[in-house]
C-alpha positions in Angstrom: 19.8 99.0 119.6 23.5 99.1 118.6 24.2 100.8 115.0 26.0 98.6 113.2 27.6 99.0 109.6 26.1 96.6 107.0 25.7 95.1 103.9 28.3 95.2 101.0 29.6 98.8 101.6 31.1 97.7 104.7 32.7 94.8 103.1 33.7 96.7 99.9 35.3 99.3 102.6 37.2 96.7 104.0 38.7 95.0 101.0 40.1 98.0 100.0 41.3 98.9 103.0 42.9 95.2 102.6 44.4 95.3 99.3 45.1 99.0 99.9 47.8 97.8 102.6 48.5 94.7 100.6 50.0 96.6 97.4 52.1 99.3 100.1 53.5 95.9 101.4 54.6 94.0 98.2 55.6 97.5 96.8 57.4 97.8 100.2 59.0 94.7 99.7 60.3 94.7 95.9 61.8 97.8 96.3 63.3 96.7 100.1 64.3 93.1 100.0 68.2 92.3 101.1 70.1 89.5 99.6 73.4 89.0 101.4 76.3 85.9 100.5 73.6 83.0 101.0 72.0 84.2 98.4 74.9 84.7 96.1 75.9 81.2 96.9 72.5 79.9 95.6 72.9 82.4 92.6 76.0 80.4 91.5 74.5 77.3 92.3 71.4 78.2 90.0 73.5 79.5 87.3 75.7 76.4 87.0 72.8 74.2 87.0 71.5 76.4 83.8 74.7 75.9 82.6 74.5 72.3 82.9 77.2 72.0 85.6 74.8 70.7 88.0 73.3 71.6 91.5 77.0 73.0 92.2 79.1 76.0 93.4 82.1 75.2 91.3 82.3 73.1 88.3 83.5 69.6 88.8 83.1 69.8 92.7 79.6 67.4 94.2 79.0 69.3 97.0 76.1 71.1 98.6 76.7 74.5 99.2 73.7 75.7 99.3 71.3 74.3 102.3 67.8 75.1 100.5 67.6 72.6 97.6 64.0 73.5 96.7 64.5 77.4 96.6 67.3 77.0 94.5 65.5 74.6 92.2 62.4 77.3 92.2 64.8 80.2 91.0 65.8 77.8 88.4 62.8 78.3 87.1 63.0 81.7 86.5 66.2 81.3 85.6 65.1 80.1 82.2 63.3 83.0 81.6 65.9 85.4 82.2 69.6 86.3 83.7 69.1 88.8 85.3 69.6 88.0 89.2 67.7 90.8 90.5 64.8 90.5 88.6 64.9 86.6 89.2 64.9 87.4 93.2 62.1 89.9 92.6 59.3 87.8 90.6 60.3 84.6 93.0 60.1 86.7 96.0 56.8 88.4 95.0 54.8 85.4 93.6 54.4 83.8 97.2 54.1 86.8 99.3 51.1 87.5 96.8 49.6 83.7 97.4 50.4 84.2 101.1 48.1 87.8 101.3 45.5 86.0 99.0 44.8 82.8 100.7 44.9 84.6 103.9 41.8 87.3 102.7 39.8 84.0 101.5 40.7 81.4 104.3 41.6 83.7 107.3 38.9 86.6 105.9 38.0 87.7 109.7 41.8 88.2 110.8 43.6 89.0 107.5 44.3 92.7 107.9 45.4 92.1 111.4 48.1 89.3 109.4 48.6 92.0 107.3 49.0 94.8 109.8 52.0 92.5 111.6 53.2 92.0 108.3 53.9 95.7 107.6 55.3 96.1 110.8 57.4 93.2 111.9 61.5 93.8 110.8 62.0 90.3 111.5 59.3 89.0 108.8 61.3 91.6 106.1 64.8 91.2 106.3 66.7 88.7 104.0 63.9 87.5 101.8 66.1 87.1 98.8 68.9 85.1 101.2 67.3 81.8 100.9 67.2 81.3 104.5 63.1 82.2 105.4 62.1 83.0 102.3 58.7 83.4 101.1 58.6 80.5 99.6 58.8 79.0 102.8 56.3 80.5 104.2 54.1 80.3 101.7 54.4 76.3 102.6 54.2 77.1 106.8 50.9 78.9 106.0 49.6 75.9 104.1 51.3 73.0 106.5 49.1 74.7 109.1 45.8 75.0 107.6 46.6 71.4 106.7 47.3 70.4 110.6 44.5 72.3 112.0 42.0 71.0 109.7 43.8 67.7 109.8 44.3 67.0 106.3 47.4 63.9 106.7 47.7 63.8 103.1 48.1 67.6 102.5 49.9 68.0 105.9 52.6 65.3 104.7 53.0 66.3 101.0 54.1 70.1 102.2 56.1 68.7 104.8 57.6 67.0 102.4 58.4 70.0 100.3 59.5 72.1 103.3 62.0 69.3 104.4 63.6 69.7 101.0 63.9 73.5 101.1 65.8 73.7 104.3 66.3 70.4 106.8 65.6 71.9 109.9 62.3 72.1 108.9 62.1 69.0 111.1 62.2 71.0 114.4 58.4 72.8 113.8 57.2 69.7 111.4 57.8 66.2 114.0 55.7 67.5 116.7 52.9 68.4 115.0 53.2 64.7 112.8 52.5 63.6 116.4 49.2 64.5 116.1 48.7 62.6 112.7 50.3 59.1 114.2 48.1 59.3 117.3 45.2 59.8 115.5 45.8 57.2 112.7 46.9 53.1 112.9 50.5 52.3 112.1 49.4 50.7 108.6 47.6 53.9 107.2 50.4 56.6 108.6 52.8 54.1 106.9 51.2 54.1 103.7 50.2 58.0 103.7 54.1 58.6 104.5 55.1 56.6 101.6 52.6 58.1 98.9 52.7 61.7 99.8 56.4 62.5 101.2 58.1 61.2 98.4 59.5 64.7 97.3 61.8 64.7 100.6 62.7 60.9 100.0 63.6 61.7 96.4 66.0 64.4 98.0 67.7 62.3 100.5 68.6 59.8 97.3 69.7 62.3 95.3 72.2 64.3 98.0 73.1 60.7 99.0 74.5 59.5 95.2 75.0 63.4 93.7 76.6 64.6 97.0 77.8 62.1 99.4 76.1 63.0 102.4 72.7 64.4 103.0 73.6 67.1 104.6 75.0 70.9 103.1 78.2 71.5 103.4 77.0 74.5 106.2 76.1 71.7 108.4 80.0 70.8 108.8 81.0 74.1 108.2 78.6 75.6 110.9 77.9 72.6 113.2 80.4 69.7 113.6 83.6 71.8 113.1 82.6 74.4 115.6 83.0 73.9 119.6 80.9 76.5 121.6 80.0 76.6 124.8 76.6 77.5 126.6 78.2 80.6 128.1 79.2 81.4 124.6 75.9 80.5 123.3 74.4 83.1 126.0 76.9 85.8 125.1 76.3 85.2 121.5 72.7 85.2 121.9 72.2 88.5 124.2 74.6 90.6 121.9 72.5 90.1 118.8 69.4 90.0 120.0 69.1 92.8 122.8 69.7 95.4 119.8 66.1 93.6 118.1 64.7 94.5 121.7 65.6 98.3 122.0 64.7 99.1 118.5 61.8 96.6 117.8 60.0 95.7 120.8 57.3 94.7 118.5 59.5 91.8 117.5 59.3 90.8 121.1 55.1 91.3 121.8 55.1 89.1 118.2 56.9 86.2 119.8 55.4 86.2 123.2 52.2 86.2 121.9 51.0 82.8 121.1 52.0 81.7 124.7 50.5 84.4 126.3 47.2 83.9 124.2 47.3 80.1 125.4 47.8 80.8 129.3 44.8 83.4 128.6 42.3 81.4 126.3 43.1 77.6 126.9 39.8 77.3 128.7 38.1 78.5 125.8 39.8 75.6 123.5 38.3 72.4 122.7 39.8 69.5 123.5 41.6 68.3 120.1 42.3 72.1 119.6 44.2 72.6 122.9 46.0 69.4 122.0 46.9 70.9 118.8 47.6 74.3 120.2 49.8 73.0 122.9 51.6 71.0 119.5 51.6 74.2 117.6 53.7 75.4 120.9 55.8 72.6 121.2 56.8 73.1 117.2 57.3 77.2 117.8 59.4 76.2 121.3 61.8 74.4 119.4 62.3 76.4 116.8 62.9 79.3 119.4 65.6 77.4 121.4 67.1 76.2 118.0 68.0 80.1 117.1 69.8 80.3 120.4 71.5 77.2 120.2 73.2 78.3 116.7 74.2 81.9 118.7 71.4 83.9 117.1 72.9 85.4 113.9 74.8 89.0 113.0 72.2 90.0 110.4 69.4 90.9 112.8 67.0 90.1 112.6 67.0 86.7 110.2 66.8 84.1 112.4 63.3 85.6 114.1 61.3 85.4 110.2 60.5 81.5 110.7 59.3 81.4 114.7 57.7 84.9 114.1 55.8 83.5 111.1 55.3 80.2 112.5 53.7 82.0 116.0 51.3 84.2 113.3 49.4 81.5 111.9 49.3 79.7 115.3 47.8 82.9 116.7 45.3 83.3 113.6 44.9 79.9 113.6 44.0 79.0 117.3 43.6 82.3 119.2 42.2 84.7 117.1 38.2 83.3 116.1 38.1 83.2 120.0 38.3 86.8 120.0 36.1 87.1 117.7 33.2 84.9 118.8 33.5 87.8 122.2 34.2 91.1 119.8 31.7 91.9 116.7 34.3 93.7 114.4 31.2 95.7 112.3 29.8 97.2 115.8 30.6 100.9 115.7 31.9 101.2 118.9 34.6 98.6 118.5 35.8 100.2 115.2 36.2 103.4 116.7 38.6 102.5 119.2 40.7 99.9 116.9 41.1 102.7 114.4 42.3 105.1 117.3 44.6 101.9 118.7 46.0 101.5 115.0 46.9 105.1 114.5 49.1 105.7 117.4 50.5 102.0 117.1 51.7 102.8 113.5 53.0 106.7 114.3 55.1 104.7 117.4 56.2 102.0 115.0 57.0 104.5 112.3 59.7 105.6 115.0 61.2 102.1 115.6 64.6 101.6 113.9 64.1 98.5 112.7 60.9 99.4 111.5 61.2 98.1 107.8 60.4 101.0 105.6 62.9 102.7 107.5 65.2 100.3 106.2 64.2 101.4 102.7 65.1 104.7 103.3 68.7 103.6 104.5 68.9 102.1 101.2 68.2 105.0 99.5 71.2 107.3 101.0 73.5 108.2 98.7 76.7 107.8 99.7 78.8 105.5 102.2 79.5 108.0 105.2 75.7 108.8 106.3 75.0 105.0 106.3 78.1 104.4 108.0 77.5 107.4 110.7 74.1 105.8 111.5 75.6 102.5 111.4 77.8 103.8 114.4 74.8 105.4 116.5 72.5 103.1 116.3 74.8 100.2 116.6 72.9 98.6 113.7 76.2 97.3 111.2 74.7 94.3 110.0 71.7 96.1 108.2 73.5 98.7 107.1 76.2 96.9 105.5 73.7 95.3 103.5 71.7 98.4 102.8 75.2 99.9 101.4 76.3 96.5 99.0 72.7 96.3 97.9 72.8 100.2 97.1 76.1 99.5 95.0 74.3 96.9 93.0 71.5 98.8 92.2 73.8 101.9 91.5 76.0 99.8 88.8 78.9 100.0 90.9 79.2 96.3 90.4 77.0 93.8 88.4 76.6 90.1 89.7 78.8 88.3 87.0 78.0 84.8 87.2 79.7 83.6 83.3 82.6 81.2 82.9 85.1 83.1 82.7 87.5 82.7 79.3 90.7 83.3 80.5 91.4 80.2 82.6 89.9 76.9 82.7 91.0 76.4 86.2 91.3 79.7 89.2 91.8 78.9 92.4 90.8 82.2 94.5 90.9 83.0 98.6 88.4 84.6 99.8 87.1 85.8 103.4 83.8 83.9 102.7 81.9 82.1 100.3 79.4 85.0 98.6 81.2 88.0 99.5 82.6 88.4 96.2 80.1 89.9 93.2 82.1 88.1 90.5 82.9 84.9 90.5 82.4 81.9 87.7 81.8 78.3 87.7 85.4 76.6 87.5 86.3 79.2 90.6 87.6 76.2 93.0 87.6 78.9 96.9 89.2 78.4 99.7 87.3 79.7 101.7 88.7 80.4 105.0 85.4 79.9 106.8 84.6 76.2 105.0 81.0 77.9 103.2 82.1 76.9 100.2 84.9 74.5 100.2 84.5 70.9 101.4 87.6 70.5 103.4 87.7 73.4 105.4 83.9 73.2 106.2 85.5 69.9 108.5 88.2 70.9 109.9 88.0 72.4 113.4 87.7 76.2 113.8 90.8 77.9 116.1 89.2 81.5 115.9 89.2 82.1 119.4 85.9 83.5 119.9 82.6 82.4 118.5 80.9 84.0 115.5 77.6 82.6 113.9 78.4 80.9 110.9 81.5 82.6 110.1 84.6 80.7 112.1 87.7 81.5 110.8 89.7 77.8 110.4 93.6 77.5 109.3 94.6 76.3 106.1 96.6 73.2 105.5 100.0 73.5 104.2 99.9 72.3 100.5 96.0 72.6 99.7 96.1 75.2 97.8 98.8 73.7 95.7 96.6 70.7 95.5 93.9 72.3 94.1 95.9 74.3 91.6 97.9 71.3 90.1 95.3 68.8 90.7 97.2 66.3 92.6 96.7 65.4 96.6 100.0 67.9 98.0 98.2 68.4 101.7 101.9 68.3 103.8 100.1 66.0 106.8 99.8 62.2 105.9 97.1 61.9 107.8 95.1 64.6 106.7 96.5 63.5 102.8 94.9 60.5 103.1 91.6 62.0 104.3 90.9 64.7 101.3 91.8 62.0 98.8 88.4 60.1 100.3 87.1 63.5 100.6 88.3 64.4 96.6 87.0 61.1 95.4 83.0 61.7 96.8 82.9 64.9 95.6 84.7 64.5 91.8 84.8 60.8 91.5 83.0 58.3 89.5 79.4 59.0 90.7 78.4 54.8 90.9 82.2 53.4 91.6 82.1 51.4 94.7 85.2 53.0 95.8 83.5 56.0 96.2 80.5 54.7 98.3 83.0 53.2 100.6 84.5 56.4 101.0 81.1 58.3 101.5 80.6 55.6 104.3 84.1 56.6 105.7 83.5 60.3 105.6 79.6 59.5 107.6 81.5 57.8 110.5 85.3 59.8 110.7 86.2 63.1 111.3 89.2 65.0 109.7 91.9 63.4 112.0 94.0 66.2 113.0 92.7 69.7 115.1 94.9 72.3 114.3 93.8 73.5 117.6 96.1 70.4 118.9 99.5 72.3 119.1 101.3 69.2 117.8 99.5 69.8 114.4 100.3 73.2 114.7 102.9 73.2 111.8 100.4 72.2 109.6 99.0 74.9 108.7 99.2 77.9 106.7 98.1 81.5 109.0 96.3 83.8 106.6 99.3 85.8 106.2 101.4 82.6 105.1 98.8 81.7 102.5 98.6 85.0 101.2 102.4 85.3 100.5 102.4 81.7 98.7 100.0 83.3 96.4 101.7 86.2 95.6 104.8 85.2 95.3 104.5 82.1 93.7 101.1 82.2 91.7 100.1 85.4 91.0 97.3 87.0 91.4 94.4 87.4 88.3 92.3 89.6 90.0 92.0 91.8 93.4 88.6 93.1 94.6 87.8 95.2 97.3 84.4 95.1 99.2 82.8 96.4 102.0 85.5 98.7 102.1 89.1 96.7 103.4 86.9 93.7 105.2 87.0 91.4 102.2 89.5 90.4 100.2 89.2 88.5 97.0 92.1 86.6 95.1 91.8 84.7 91.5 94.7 82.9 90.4 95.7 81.7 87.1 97.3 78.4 88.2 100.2 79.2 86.2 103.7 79.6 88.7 105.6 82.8 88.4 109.4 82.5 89.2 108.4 83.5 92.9 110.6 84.4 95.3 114.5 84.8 93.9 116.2 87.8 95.7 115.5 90.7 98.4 117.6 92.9 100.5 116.5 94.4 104.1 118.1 97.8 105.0 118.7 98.8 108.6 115.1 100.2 108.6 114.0 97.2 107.4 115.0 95.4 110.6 113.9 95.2 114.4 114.9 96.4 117.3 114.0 100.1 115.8 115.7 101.5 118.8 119.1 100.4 117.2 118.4 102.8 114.7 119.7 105.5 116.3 122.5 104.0 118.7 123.9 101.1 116.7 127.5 102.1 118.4 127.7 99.1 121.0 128.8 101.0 124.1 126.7 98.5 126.1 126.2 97.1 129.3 125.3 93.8 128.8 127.8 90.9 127.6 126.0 90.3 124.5 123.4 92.5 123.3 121.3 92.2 120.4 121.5 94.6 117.5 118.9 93.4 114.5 116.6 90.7 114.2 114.0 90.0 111.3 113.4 90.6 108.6 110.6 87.8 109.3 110.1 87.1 105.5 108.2 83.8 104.7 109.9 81.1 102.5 109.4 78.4 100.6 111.2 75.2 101.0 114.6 75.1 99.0 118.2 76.4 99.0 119.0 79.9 100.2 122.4 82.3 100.3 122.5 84.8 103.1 124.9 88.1 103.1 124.9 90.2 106.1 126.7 93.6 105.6 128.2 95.5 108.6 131.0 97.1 109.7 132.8 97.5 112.8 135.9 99.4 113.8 138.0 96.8 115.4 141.1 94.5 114.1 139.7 92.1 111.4 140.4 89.0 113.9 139.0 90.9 116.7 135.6 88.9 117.9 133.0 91.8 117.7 129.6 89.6 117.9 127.4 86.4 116.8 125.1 85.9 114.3 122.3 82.8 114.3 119.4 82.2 111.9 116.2 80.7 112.9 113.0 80.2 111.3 109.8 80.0 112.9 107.6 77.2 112.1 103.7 76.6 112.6 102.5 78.5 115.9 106.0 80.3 116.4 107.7 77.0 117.0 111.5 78.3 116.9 114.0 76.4 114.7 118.1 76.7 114.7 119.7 76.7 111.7 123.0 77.9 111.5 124.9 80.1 113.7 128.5 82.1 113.9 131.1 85.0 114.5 130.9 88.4 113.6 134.6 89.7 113.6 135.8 93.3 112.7 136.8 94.9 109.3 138.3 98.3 110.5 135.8 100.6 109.9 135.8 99.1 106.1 132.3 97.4 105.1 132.6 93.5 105.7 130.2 90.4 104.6 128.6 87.4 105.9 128.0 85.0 103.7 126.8 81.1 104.1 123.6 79.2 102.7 121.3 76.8 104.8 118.4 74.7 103.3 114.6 74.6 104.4 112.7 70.8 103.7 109.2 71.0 103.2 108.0 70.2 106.7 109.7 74.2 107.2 107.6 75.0 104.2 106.3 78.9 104.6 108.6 79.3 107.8 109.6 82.8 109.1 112.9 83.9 108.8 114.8 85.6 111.9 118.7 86.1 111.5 119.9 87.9 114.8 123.1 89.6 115.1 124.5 90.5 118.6 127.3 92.3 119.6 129.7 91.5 122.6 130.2 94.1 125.3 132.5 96.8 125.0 132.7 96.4 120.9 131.0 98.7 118.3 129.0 96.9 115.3 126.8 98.5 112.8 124.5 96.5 110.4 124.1 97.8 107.1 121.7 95.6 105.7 120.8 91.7 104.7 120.3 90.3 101.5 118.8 86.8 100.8 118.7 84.6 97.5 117.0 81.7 96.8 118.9 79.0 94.9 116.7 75.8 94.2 114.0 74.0 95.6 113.2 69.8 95.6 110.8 69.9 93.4 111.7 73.2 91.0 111.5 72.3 87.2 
């Protein structure tokens, strides 16, 4: 007769082994989790809801930043307990993780410590808890949406969905096939009544983002989605680069999310009928949300995307798969312990080898200093978790403290930055422009020109006078077109919430586009390049404040909206100027009827009145021809533009001067300045240097 171990030692040996591995994970977790720029976005959306700004990422602006309403409205919570961010991310964080272990020992008591075991091990089911993306508030509502589904609860199964709909909208892809199961099984009249009474938390939602925001959707979706063009090669490229790292340094990622389909192909005969129905639902759901993380190109932070499908394919597996291994295995029979505990061992000492194991991430975090991280960033090709390791490890150390207060100094900044959430101080009547649309309405719509795909982060042009429509608070975009748009745009997002102007705008914005690509080269002098926009901000703006993170990746600007005198007077020297190889042989004993001798000096300009000098000398009679001079500027996409042109003659070896004025309208706003000189052949000419002054522009005061 086969020993077995029984009674309540066994079971008290168990629970402890349980909670034993429970407590390593939470502790693993509290002192491990990541939060990245999402979740800074929904700290700012928290804190100016406490503030009693609303649901918004700057004050004044209606317009969903964030794109999990129900996580943000949980921190809020906590928020009103304390403000401290970290500890806020922690107790929300931990709460549902400990719900998820619990229900799981009393509902799943069998299977738990192998939920548990996977748990501890999988990279993808760690990273990012504190982003707001899978959080574990989220999947503290999957593991109850499927207990609800397989027991076929409708009201339960509806209410969560419900819930999970409002924390993040692609819920949809893992929740409508397995509603199939619920309006097959019920008649028209009681799914219609069940959907009425028990979803109202999503409907409330979808009224809410209608009136509050204008659209139902976050600003990410347009940002992300409608403003991007990819194609499926790209997708494929995208898709392989970030995720053949996950399989070199995790293959347990991969065994985790082949599993439930292998476990079908091997025990669908052993299924009932409704449950392989439900199963083959349950696959459906997890498909879907598989296909959806390659559609989007996958993401940079590996391994994000994989915590909802690995998750999801968990409780399908424990749900589904895993009493039909145990109705063929006894788990108290000695000789199945023994080789399960031998099977454990060396499956935890070759995990405890895996990069992206995650308590090997904790031990990133805790390297002091930038270069190791950086070094082991390099070899093992892992940059997105170590970059996140290293800005947590900053926060932690003090080096910066999320500062999320008004500031006093201004009651309006307008700031640049690289991307919404990259900056650890920012406050609520900060209006971005954010380069990659995150967190600014406008440029979430307007078609991305970076030529190569990036998830999420797609670099878009800005239009020439935004920023100095924001600043002065009156519509100054340069393209009528486009004008016309953001005052629609402005009017949903800051008008009179109930005006019947603004509705018919929000109906406008639902069924138009921005109506200008900047990809189309026609529209091309439209925009601002990063380099134009920085220069109108120094020069004529200011800037409040300049921070520096991750090193030179990031670059933050605050501006006081109050004009300096900008741009009055410069002079370019010799080395100032291009070609550099007329440097050193500026004598003109050349070949060529005309040659050039200095171009540049390239320098950005306003719109207004300008005087130009240019200083040379030359050896010949003063009525002697020696060369030409022309100025051009260079408008939108290098779109060349004559100005004014004439002769260079000679001064005898004394210094001479140049000097004339030409005038730049605001359609030549932020143009490039080139004035060439050239010389003719046989004649000497050397350039001593150019100054420009600006006199006036239209609109100076």
């Amino acid at each position: 007769m086969t020993k077995t171990i029984l009674g309540n030692g066994y079971k008290r040996l168990l629970d402890f082994l349980y909670y034993t591995l429970a407590l390593l994970i939470v502790l693993m977790y509290t002192q491990g989790f990541f939060w990245v720029d999402d979740s800074r976005i929904i700290f700012q959306v928290v804190e100016n809801l406490y503030q009693g700004f609303g649901p918004v990422y700057t004050q004044g602006d209606r317009f969903q930043v964030h794109s999990s309403p129900l996580w943000v409205y949980y921190l809020f919570f906590f928020r009103v307990f304390t403000s401290d961010y970290s500890h806020i991310i922690l107790l929300s964080s931990s709460i549902p993780l400990i719900c998820v272990i619990l229900w799981f020992r009393f509902k799943y008591y069998r299977h738990s410590f192998f939920f548990l075991l996977v748990l501890f091990l999988s990279n993808g089911l760690f990273s990012f808890w504190g982003s707001g993306l899978d959080n574990p508030l989220a999947y503290a509502l999957m593991t109850v949406l499927i207990y609800a589904f397989s027991k076929e609860n409708v009201k339960l199964f509806i209410f969560i969905s419900a819930l999970l709909l409002v924390n993040r909208l692609d819920a949809a892809l893992y929740i409508v096939p397995l509603a199939f199961w619920f309006i097959c099984k019920f008649s028209l009249r009681e799914n219609v009544i069940n959907f009425i009474k028990f979803g109202w938390p999503f409907y409330l939602h979808l009224l809410f983002s209608f009136i509050y925001y204008g659209s139902i959707f976050p600003n990410a979706y347009y940002a992300k989605i409608t403003s991007i063009s990819i194609t499926m090669s790209e997708r494929i490229t995208t898709f392989a680069k970030y995720t053949l790292p996950i399989i070199a340094h995790s293959p347990l990622e991969v065994i985790l999310i082949l599993a439930p389909f292998l476990l079908f192909l091997i025990f669908q005969s052993k299924l009932l009928k409704n449950d392989k129905y439900k199963a083959l639902l349950g696959l459906t759901s997890y498909s879907l949300t598989l296909f959806y993380i390659f559609w989007v190109g996958f993401d940079q932070f590996n391994p994000r995307l994989w915590g909802v499908p690995l998750f999801f394919g968990l409780l399908l597996v424990i749900d589904f798969f895993a009493p039909l291994l145990h109705q063929k295995v006894k788990m108290s029979e000695i000789k199945v312990l023994i080789p399960i505990a031998i099977a454990s061992i060396i499956a935890l000492t070759v995990a405890f080898h895996s990069t992206y194991l995650p308590i090997n991430k904790i031990k990133l975090m805790r390297q002091k200093g930038t270069q190791p991280v950086l070094k082991y960033n390099s070899d093992l090709n892992m940059f997105a978790d170590i970059q996140v390791a290293s800005s947590e490890l900053r926060i932690l150390n003090g080096k910066h403290k999320e500062k999320l207060e008004r500031p006093e100094m201004s009651t309006l900044i307008v700031s640049m930055v690289s991307e919404a959430g990259t900056v650890l101080e920012i406050g609520s009547n900060v209006h971005l422009v954010d380069k990659n649309g995150l967190a600014d309405p406008l440029m979430a719509r307007i078609k991305s020109t970076q030529p190569y795909y990036a998830p999420g982060h797609n670099y878009r042009p800005i239009p020439r006078g935004y920023p100095e429509s924001l600043i002065t608070g009156t519509n100054q975009i340069v393209n009528p077109a486009l004008a016309a748009y953001y005052d629609r745009l402005k009017n949903v997002i800051s008008g009179k919430i109930l005006s019947a102007s603004r509705f018919k705008d929000i109906l406008y914005l639902l069924t138009h586009e921005v109506p200008i690509d900047p990809n189309d080269p026609k529209y091309a002098g439209d925009f601002l390049s990063p380099q134009e926009y920085e220069q109108i901000f120094e020069e004529d703006y200011g800037i409040y404040k300049r921070l520096h993170e991750f090193e030179d990746e990031f670059t933050y600007y605050s501006l006081n909206g109050i004009k300096s005198k900008g741009f009055t007077s410069s002079y370019w020297g010799l080395d100032k100027l291009l070609p550099p190889s007329t440097q050193n042989t500026l004598k003109a004993n050349l070949n060529d009827s005309k040659k050039l001798v200095t171009s540049g000096p390239f320098q950005y300009l306003r719109h207004g009145v300008y005087v130009f000098e240019i200083q040379y000398k030359s050896s010949l009679l003063e009525n002697t021809a020696v060369g030409t001079w022309e100025i051009s500027v260079m408008a939108g996409n290098e779109h060349e533009v004559n100005l004014k042109k004439g002769e260079i003659l000679g001064t005898q070896g004394e210094l001479g001067k140049i000097s004339d004025n030409f005038t730049l309208d605001t359609s030549l706003d932020m143009a490039k300045l080139n004035i060439k000189t050239y010389v003719e052949e046989g004649q000497n000419l050397i350039i001593q240097g150019i100054r420009l002054t600006k006199l006036k522009a239209s609109n100076d005061r």
